[in-house]
C-alpha positions in Angstrom: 106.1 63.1 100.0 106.5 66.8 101.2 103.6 69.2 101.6 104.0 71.9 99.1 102.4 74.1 101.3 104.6 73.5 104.1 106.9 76.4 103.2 104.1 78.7 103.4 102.4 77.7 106.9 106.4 77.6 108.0 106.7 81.3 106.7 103.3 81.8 108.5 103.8 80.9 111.3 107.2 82.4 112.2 105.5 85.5 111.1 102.3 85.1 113.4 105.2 84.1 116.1 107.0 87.5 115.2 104.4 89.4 115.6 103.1 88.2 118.7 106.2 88.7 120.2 106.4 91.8 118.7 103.2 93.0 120.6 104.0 91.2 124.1 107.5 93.2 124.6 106.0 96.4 123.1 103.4 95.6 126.3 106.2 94.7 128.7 108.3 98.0 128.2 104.6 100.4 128.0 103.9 98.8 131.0 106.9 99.7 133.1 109.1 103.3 132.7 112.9 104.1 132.7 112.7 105.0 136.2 111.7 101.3 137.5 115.1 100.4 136.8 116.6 102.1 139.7 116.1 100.4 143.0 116.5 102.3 146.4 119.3 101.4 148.2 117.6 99.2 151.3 116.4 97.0 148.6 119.3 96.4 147.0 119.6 92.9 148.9 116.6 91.8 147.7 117.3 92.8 144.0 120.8 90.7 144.2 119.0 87.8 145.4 115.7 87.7 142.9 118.1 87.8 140.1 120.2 85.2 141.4 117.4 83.5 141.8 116.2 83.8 138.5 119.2 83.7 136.5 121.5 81.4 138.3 119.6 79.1 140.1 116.4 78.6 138.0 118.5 77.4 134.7 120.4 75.1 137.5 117.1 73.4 138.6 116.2 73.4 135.0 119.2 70.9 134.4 118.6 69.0 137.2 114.4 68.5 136.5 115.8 67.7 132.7 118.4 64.6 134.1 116.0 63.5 137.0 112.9 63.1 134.4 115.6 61.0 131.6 115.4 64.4 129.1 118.8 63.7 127.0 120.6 67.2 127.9 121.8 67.1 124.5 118.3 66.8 122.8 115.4 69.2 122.1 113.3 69.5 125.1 116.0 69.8 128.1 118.0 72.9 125.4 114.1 74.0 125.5 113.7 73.8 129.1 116.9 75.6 129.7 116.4 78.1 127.6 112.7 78.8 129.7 114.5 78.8 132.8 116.2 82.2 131.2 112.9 83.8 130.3 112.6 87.5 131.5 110.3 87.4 134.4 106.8 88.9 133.1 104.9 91.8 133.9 102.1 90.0 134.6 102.9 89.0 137.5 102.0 93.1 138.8 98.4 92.2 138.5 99.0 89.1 140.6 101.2 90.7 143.0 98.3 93.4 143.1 95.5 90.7 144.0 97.8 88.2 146.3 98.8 91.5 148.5 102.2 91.2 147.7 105.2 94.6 147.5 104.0 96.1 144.6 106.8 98.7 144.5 109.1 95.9 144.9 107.6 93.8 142.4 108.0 96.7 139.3 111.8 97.2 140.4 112.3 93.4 140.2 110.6 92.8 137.3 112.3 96.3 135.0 115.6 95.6 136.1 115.5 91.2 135.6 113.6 92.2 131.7 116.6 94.4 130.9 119.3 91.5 132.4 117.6 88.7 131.0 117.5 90.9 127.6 121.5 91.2 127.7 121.8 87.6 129.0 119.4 85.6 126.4 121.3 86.2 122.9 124.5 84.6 124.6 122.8 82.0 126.4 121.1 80.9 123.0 124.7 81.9 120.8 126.4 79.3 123.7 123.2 76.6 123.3 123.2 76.4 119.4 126.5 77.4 117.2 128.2 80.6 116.2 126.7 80.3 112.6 123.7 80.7 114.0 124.4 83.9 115.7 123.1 86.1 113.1 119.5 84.3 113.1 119.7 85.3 116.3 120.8 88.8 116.7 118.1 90.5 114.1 115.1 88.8 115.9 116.4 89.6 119.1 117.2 93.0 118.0 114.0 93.5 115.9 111.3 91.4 118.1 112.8 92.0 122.0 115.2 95.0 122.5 113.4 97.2 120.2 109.9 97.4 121.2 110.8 96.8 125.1 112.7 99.9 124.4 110.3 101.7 122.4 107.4 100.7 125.1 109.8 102.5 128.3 110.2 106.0 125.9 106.3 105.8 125.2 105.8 105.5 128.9 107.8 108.1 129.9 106.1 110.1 127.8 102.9 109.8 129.1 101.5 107.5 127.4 99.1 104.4 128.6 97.7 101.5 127.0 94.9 101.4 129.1 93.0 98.0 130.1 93.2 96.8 127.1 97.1 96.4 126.8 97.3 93.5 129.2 94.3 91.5 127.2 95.9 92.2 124.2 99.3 91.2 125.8 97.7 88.2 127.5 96.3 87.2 124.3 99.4 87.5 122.0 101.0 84.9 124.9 98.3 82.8 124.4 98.7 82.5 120.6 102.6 81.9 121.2 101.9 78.9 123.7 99.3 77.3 121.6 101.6 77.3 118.6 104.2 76.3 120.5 102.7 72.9 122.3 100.4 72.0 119.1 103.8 72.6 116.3 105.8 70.5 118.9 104.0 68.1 120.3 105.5 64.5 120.2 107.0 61.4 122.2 108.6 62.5 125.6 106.1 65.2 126.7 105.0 63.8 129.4 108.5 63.9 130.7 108.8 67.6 129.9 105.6 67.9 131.5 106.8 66.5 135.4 110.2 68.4 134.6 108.2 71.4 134.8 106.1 70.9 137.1 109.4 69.8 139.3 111.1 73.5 138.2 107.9 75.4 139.9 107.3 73.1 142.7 111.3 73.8 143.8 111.4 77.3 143.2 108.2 78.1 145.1 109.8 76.5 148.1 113.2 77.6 147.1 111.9 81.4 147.4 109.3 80.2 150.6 112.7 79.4 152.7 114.9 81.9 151.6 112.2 84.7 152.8 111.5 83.4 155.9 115.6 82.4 156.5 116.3 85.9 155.6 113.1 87.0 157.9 111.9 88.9 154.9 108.5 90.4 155.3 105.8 88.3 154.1 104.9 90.8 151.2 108.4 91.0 150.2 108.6 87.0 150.4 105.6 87.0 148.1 106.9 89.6 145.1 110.4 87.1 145.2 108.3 84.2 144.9 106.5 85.6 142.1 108.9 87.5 140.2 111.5 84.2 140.1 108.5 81.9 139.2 106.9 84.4 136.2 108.7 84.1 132.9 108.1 85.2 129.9 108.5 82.1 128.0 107.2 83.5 124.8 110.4 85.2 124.2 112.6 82.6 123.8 110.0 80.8 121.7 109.8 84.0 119.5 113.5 84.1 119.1 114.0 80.5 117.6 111.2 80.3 115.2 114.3 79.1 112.3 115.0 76.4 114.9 113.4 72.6 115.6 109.8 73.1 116.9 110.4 70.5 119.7 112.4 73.2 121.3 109.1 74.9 122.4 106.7 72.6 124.2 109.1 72.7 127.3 108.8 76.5 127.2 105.0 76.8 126.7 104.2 74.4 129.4 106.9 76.0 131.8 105.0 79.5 131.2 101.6 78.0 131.3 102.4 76.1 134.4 104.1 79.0 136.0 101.0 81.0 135.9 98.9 78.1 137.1 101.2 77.8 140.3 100.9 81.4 140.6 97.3 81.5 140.8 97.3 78.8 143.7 99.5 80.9 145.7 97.3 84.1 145.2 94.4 81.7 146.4 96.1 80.1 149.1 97.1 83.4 150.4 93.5 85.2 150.2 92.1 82.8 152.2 94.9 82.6 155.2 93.6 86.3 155.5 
């Protein structure tokens, strides 16, 4: 028998979803300005390689952690673990870079310039994952949920205005709410598999990013904001952007962002205490 009411928790939930979303690009685009997007021209190295990085090797390693751990790269959770793997890195990771002593400077320039790529990249990568009917489920929430308020967040900041310490709880909050939804509305057989795939993706990047910097004799700062910046996504976007679509898309997503931050926080810690 079907659930009468599950229309309604559907229709709430995309809109909790929605909003949430909403709130955590408003955050990223009040949190950066127009002028992070340029990049002085001795770092333009480094910005080729953190979105190659990011946008060409991590959905790579995404496939490969999907066919190593027996996800069917037709089915549910390796399209959702591809799709994570073209998240737009996060501006939380400027907090972290703060704490783990990494290029600050670096890190806003990487992180403007990949949210504004990953922005033009994500409404073909999903228009290429599900069919071309579905292209205008995807362009109004894309439009209405990513571009706008990213957008309208940079023109607020250029004008001066600041959301304060309470824009990154808030932001941190709305993420939260996104991931929980996410893992609890998907949750089913083959998690576990998502799980090490995941955990696979963050353990290869990190040493991906480790070698590259000290191949490339980066400095150790600079080797730090790279690491960060390609491991950081912001998985709630993607998640946002399919709420029409089968909820076993987002447990890969939600676990890659959770785990991500988790990884993160070891390398802050491991770092603090070589110092």
């Amino acid at each position: 028998m079907v659930d009468p009411r599950q229309p309604r928790k559907n229709v709430a939930m995309t809109f909790i979803l929605s909003a949430c979303l909403f709130v955590v690009m408003l955050a990223q685009g009040l949190t950066l300005r127009p002028a992070d997007l340029s990049v002085p021209p001795h770092d333009r190295g480094l910005l080729w390689l953190s979105l190659a990085l990011r946008y060409v090797l991590t959905p790579i390693l995404a496939l490969v952690a999907g066919f190593i751990f027996g996800l069917d790269l037709n089915g549910h959770h390796a399209t959702g673990l591809t799709l994570a793997a073209f998240a737009v890195p996060s501006v939380a990771v400027l907090p972290l870079v703060a704490v783990g002593g990494a290029a600050l400077p670096q890190a806003v320039f990487l992180t403007a310039i990949g949210s504004a790529v990953g922005l033009i990249l994500l409404p073909l990568v999903l228009w290429l994952t599900f069919t071309p009917a579905d292209l205008g489920m995807l362009f109004w929430p894309w439009l209405i949920y990513a571009v706008i308020p990213f957008a309208a967040g940079l023109g607020l900041r250029s004008l001066g205005f600041n959301g304060g310490r309470w824009l990154p709880i808030i932001s941190s909050a709305a993420i939260g709410v996104i991931y929980l939804i996410a893992l609890i509305k998907g949750w089913g057989p083959g998690i576990w598999a998502v799980m090490q795939a995941c955990l696979f993706l963050a353990i290869a990047l990190v040493t991906i990013a480790l070698l590259l910097g000290r191949r490339l004799a980066l400095p150790d700062d600079q080797t730090a904001t790279l690491t960060f910046t390609t491991l950081l996504p912001m998985a709630a976007l993607p998640i946002g952007l399919t709420t029409w679509a089968d909820p076993q898309l987002w447990p890969p997503m939600a676990i890659w962002g959770i785990l991500a931050y988790l990884g993160a926080g070891l390398l802050i810690i491991l770092r603090l205490r070589r110092r």
